[in-house]
C-alpha positions as CSV (number, residue, x, y, z in Angstrom):
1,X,13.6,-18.8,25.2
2,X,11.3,-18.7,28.1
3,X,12.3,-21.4,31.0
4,X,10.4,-22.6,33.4
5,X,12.0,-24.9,36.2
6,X,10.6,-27.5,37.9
7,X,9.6,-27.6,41.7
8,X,12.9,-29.7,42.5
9,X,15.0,-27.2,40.8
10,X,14.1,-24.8,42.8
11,X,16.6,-25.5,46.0
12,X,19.0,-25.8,43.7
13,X,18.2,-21.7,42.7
14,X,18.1,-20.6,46.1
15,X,21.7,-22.5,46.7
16,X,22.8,-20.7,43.7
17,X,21.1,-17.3,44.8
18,X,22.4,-17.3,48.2
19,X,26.1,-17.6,46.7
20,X,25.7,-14.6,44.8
21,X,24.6,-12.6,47.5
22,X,27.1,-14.0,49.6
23,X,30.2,-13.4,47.4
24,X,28.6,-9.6,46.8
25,X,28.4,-8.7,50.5
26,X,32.0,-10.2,50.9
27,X,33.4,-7.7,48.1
28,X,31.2,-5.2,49.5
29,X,33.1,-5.5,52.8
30,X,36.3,-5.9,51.3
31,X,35.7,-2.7,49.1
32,X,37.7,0.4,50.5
33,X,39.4,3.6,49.9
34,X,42.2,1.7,47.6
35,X,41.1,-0.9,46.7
36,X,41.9,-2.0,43.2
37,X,38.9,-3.1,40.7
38,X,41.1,-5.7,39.4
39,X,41.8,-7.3,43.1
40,X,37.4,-7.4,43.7
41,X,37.6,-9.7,40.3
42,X,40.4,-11.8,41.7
43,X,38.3,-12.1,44.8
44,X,35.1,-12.5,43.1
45,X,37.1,-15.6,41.0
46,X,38.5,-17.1,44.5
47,X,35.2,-17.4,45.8
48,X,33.2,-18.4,42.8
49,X,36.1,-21.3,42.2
50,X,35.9,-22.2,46.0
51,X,32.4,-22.8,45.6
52,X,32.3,-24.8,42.6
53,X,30.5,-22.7,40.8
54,X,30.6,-21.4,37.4
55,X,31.4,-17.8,36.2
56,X,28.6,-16.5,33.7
57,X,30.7,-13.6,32.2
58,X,34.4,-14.9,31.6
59,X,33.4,-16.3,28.4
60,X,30.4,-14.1,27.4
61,X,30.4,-12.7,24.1
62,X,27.3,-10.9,23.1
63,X,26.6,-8.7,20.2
64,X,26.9,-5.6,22.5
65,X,29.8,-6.6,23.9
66,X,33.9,-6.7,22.3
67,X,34.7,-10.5,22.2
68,X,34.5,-12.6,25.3
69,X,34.3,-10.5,29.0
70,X,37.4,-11.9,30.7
71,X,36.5,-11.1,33.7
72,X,34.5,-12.4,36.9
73,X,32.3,-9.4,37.9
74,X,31.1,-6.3,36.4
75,X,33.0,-3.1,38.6
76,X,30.9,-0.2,37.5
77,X,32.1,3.0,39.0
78,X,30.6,6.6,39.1
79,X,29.5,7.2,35.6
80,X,29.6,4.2,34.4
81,X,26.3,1.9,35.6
82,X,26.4,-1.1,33.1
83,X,28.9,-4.1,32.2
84,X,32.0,-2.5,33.8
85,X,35.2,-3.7,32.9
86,X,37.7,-4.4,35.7
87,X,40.6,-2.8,35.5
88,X,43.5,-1.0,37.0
89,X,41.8,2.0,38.9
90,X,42.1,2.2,42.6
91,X,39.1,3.4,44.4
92,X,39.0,7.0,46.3
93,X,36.8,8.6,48.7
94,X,33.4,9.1,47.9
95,X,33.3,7.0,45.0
96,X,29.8,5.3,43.9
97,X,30.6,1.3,42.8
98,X,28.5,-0.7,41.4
99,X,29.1,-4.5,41.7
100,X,27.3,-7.5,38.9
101,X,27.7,-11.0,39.4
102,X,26.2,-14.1,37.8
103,X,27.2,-17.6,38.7
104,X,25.9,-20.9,37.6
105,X,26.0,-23.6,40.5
106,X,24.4,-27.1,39.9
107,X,23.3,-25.8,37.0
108,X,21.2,-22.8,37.7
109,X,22.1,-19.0,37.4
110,X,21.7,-16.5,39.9
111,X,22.2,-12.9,39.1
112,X,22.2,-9.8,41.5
113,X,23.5,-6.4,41.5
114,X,24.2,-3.3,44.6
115,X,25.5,-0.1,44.5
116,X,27.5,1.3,47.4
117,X,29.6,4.2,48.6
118,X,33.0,3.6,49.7
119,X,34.7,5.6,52.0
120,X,33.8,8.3,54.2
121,X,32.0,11.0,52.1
122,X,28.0,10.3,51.4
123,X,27.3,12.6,48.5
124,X,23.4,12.9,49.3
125,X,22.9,13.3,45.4
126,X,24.3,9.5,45.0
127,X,22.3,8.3,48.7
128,X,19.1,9.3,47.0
129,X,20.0,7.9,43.5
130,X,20.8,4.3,44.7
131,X,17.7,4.7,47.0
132,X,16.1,5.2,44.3
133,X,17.5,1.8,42.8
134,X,16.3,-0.3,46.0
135,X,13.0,1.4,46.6
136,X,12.0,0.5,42.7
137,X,13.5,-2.8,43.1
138,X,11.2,-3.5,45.8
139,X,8.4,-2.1,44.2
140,X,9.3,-4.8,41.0
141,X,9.4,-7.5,43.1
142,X,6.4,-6.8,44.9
143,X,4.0,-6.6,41.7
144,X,5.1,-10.1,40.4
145,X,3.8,-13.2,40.9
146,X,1.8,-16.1,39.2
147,X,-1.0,-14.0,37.3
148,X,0.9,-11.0,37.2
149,X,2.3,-9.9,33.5
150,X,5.6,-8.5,33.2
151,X,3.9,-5.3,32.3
152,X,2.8,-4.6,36.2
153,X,6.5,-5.1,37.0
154,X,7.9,-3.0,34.6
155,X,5.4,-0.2,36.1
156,X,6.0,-0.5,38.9
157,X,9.7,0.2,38.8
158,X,9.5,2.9,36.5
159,X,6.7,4.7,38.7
160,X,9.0,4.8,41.4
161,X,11.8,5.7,39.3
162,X,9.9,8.6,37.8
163,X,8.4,9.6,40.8
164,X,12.0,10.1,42.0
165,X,13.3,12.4,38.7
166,X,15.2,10.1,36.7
167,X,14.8,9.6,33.2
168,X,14.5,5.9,32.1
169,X,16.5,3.9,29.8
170,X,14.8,1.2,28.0
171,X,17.8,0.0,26.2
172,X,19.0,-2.8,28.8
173,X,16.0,-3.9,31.6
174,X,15.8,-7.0,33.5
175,X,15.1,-10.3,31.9
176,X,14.8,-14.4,32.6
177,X,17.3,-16.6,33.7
178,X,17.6,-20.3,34.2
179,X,20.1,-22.6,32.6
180,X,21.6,-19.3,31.1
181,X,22.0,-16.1,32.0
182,X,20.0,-14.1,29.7
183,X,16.8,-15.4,28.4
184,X,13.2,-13.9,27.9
185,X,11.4,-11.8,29.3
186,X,12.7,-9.0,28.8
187,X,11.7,-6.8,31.2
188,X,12.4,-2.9,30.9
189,X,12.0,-0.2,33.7
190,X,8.9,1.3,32.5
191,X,6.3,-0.3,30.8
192,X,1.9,-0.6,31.2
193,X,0.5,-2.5,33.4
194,X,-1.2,-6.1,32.3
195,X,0.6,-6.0,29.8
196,X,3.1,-8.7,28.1
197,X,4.1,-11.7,28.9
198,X,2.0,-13.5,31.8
199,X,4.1,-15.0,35.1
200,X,3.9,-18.7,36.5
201,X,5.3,-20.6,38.8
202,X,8.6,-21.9,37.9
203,X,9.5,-18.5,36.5
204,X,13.1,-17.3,37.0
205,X,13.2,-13.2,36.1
206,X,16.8,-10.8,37.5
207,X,15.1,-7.3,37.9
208,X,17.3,-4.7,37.9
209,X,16.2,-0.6,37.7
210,X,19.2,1.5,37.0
211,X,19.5,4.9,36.6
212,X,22.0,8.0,35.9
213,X,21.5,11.3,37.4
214,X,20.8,13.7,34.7
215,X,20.0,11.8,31.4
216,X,18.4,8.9,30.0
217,X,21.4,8.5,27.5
218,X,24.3,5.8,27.5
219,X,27.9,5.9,25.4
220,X,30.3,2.8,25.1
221,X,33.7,3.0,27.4
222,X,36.5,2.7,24.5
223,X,36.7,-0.9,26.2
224,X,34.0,-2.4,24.6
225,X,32.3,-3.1,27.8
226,X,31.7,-0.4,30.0
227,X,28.6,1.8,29.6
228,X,28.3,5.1,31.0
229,X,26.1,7.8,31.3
230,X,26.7,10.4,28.5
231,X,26.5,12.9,30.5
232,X,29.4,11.8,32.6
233,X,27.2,12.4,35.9
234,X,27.0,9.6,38.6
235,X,24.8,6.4,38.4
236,X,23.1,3.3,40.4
237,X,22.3,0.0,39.6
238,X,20.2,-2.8,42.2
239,X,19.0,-6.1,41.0
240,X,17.8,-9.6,42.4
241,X,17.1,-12.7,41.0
242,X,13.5,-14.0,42.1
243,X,11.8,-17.2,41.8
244,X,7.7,-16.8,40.9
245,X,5.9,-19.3,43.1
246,X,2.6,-20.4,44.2
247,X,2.4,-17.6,46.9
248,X,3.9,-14.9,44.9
249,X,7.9,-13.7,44.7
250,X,10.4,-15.2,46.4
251,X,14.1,-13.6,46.4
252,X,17.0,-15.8,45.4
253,X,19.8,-13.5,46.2
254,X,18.6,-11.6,49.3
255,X,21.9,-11.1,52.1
256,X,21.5,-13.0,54.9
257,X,21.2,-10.2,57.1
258,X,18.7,-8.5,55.4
């Protein structure tokens, strides 16, 4: 299903955008040498209660997935770079985290990922790789808008990706949101331009380019959930929700102080 929201739906997205990147800076912040996995979903829950909102992942159950989530926010750390499972692990020095969160408020979702380094130590291998992440996220957002296909998106993240040295994964990609969380169009990190399916205003898409370090190749954590690079080297994950318009992109879940 493709959705398309109506011009009086969209304050409603940025209200629900500007939560998510809210809540992610706040974790962000909160996120040090020792800090459990299992206390940034408690926090994540707090806020997303306090709010009003609605969590998009304590009850999602796709065919990918083991049973329901359970959980509030997707804690991805080092090699794993998709759909990480909270759980008891407390973070240490140097240690690449990669935060997902989806909420529904008044009815529309909002869905926005960042990776970070916590601690002291800036490996520059993991500085380029999420880099990497932001500079092909940018790229993304920049090629879309009403005319544009999803094709010139997906080439334009996975030219910058390439350019950079990382393999691409085509397995998982961005994709529409709306009233849901996932919907079409799928959109991977690679892809020919003016191609697919062609944008208008309305249009609610979540990019997200993603990589791992040394190979294009992902294994499922014994959890169910987690996905990891097979490899077992380091990985990075960025993604915003943006609204097509009239005039072009605009970004839903952009921090206030960026």
């Amino acid at each position: 299903m493709i959705e398309i929201l109506n011009p009086t739906d969209l304050p409603r997205a940025r209200q629900a955008g500007a939560l998510v990147a809210d809540i992610l800076q706040a974790l962000k912040s909160r996120s040090a040498v020792g800090t459990n996995l299992l206390d940034i979903d408690k926090w994540a829950e707090s806020m997303i209660v306090e709010a009003g909102a609605l969590s998009c992942y304590v009850d999602y159950a796709p065919s990918f997935g083991r049973g329901p989530f359970g959980h509030y926010i997707c804690t991805s750390v080092n090699d794993a770079v998709l759909h990480g499972l909270p759980h008891d692990y407390a973070l240490a020095d140097g240690d690449l985290v990669s935060l997902d969160l989806a909420v529904s408020l008044g009815g529309v979702v909002a869905d926005s990922a960042i990776s970070f380094i916590v601690g002291d130590s800036e490996p520059p291998e993991s500085v380029a790789m999420i880099s990497a992440t932001e500079r092909a996220l940018r790229a993304g957002i920049a090629a879309a808008g009403p005319g544009a296909r999803v094709g010139d998106i997906s080439h334009a993240i996975g030219s910058v990706l390439s350019e950079a040295g990382y393999a691409i994964n085509t397995e998982f990609g961005g994709h529409g949101v709306g009233s849901t969380m996932h919907q079409d169009p799928h959109i991977s990190n690679t892809g020919r331009p003016g191609r697919g399916y062609k944008l208008r205003p309305g249009l609610l898409l979540a990019l997200e380019p993603w990589v791992m370090a040394d190979t294009a190749e992902l294994v499922t954590d014994e959890d169910g959930w987690t996905l990891r690079s097979a490899t077992g080297c380091r990985t990075a994950h960025s993604e915003h929700t943006i609204a097509i318009t009239g005039d072009g992109a605009e970004i839903l879940t952009l921090p206030k102080q960026a």
